[in-house]
N, C-alpha and C positions, 0 to 999 in steps of 0.2 A: 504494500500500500504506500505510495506516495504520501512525502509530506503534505501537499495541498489538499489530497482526499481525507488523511488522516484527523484533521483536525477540524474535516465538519461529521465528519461518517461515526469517526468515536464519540462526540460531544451528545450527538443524535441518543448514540445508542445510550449513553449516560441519562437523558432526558427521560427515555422511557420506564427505565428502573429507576429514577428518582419519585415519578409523580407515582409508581406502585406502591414505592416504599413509605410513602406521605401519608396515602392512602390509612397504611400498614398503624402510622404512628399515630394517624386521627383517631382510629379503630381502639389502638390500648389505651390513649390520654380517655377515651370513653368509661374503663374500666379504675378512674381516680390517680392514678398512675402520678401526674401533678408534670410540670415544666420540668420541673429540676432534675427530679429523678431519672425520666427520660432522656437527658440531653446527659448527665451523669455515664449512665449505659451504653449508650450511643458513642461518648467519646471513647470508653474505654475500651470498647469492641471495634471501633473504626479503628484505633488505634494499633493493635493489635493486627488487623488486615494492611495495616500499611507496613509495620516491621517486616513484612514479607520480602520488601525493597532491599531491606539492606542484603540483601547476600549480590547485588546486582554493582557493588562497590561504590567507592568513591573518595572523598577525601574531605578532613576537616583543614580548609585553609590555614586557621590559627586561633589560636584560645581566644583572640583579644575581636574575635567572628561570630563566637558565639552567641552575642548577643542580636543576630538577626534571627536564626529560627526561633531564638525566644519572642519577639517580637511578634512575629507570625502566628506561633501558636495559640498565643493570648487573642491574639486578630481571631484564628479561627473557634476559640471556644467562646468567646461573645457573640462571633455571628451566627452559630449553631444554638445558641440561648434565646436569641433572638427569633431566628426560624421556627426553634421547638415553639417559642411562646404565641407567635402568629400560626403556626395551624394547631394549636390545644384550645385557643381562645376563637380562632375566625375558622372561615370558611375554606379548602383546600382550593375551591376553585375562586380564591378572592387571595389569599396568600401566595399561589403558586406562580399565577402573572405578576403578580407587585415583583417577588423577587428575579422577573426577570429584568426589571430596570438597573439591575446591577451594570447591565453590559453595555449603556451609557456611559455610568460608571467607570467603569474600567477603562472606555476609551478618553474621560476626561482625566485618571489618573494615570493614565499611558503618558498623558500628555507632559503633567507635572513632574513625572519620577524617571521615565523616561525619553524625556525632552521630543515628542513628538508635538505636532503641529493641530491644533484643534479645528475642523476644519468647519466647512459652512453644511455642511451634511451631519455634522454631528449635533450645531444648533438645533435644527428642522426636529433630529431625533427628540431632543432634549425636551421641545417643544411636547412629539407625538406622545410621549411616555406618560407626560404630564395628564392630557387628553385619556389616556389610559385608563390611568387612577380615577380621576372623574369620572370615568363608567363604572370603573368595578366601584365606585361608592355609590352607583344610584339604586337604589332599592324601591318594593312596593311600600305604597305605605301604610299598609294594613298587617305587613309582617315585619317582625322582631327584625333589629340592626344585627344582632350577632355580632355584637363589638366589632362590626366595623371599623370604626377610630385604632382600636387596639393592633388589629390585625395590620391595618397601611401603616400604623406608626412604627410595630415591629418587624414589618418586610421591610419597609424602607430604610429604617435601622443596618439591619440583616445585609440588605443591599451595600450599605456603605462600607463596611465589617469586611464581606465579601469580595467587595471588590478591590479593597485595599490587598487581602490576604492575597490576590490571582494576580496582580501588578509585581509585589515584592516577591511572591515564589518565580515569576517569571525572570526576575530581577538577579535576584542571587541565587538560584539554583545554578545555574554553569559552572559556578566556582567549586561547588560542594559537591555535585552529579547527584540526580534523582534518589541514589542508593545511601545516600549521607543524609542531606539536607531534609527531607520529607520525613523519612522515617524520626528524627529528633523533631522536626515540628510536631508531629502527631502526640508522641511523647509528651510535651512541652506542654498539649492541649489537654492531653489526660491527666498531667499531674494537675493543671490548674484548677480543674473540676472538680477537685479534690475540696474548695473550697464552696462548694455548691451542695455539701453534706448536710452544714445545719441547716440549710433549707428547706429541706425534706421533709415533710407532710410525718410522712413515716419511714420508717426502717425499710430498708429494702425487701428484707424477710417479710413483711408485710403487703407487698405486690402480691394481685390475684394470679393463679397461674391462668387462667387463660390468658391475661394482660402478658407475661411472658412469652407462650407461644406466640403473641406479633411482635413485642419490642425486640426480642433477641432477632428475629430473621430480619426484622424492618432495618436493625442495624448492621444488621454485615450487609443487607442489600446497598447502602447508603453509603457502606465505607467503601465496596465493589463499585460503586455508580464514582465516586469519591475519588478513585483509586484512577480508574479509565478518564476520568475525565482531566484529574491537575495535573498525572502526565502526560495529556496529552502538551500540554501548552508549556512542561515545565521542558519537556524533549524538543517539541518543535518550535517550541515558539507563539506568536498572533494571539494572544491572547482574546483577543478582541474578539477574532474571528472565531476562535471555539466558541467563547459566551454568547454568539450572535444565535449559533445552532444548538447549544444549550438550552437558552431560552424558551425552545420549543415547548420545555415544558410547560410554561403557560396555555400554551394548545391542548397538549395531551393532559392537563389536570380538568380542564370543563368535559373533555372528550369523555373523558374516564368516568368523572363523575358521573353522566350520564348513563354509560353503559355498564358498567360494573362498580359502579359504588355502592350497591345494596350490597353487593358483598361482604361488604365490610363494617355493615348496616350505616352506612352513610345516606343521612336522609337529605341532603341536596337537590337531587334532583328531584324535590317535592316543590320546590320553593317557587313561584309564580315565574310562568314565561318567558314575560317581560325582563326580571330579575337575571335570569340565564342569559336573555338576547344579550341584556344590555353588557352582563362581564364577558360573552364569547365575542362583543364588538371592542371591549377596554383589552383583551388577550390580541385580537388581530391588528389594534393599532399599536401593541410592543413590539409584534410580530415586526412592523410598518418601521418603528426605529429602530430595531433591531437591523433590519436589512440596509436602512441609509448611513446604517456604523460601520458595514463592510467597505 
């Protein structure tokens, strides 16, 4: 596979086992589960799938270095706090598009960190994203908000988090190679979780098991979707361009909703028509800056 294929073809495939895995994590936070504990789980198990890297080599430049995958890591375990907290509290198909404004994002932090050129195609984006959100915020008005407020103010969050963490991986990983640098961020992000214990509701022992049977798959699916996707960009490069095809997941989380979210007893696609129209028209116009960031 060609670099230029590689870095829309994986992102793709990344997209589709993230919105499953979403699914996955709306499903257990139903069973009390709580923010913390979940994102708690999630990193220690993603974590764990990424040490996989290291036997693939590489090098630590120098001690007085290591303070960049720390930096990262903490970038990644806020944005994943964030994420958990926008689909335990909002809607998957109102969360899943927010977080695709990241890749905006990323190409305005491309811009700053590494000194690329902001262009007049990324304004227009900037603009469509905007337009976005004001659909996925309009609602019937005879049904419940669903913390709505919650859910855009922690995708957006999320988004920012995000997209800093896919800038600096893209940044300093050459020096370290994928088999160094990744596997110590993920580290970096589990030990910090560490501090998300007294927050916990309850004891772990405490988790329903059926709530287990989805958190534990939901997160190796996440560290796997996780795993495919930050090397893609950390090996090729364009970051921009993977999050563009990334993104998609805002597509395939309404898509899904609709056809397989009873699965999961997700009751969205109950929600008034109109409500649907309106976030499947706020997903197509990310879709719309997503595409004028390429």
């Amino acid at each position: 596979m060609s670099p230029s294929t590689a870095v829309v073809v994986l992102p793709l495939i990344s997209a589709v086992i993230y919105t499953f895995s979403a699914l996955m994590v709306k499903r257990a936070g139903s069973y009390g589960v709580g923010v913390w504990r979940i994102a708690f789980v999630t990193n220690q198990i993603v974590a764990l799938v990424f040490s996989s890297l290291w036997f693939f080599g590489g090098t630590i430049p120098s001690a007085s270095l290591l303070w960049q995958p720390v930096v990262v890591g903490m970038l990644l375990a806020m944005g994943q706090t964030f994420q958990f907290l926008a689909l335990d509290r909002g809607d998957v198909s109102v969360a899943v598009p927010v977080f695709g404004l990241k890749v905006v994002l990323v190409g305005f932090f491309t811009t700053l960190l590494l000194t690329e050129p902001v262009t007049a195609k990324m304004w227009w984006a900037a603009v469509l994203s905007v337009l976005a959100v004001t659909c996925l915020n309009r609602r019937d008005r005879a049904s419940p908000s669903r913390n709505l407020g919650i859910t855009l103010l922690a995708g957006g969050a999320g988004s920012v988090t995000f997209a800093l963490f896919d800038v600096l991986v893209q940044k300093w990983t050459p020096a370290w190679g994928v088999g160094r640098f990744l596997p110590i961020v993920f580290w970096v992000s589990a030990l910090f979780s560490l501090l998300m214990i007294p927050m916990f509701r309850a004891p772990l022992r405490q988790v329903p098991k059926p709530a287990w049977k989805l958190l534990v798959p939901s997160a190796f699916l996440l560290g796997v979707q996780s795993l495919i996707f930050i090397c893609t960009f950390a090996i090729y490069g364009k970051a921009t361009v993977a999050n563009i095809a990334y993104s998609s997941r805002g597509l395939w989380s309404v898509a899904m909703v609709w056809m397989v979210g009873h699965w999961f007893g997700n009751d969205e696609q109950h929600l008034p028509r109109t409500v649907l129209r309106w976030r499947l028209i706020g997903a197509l116009l990310l879709m719309s800056a997503i595409a004028l960031v390429l």
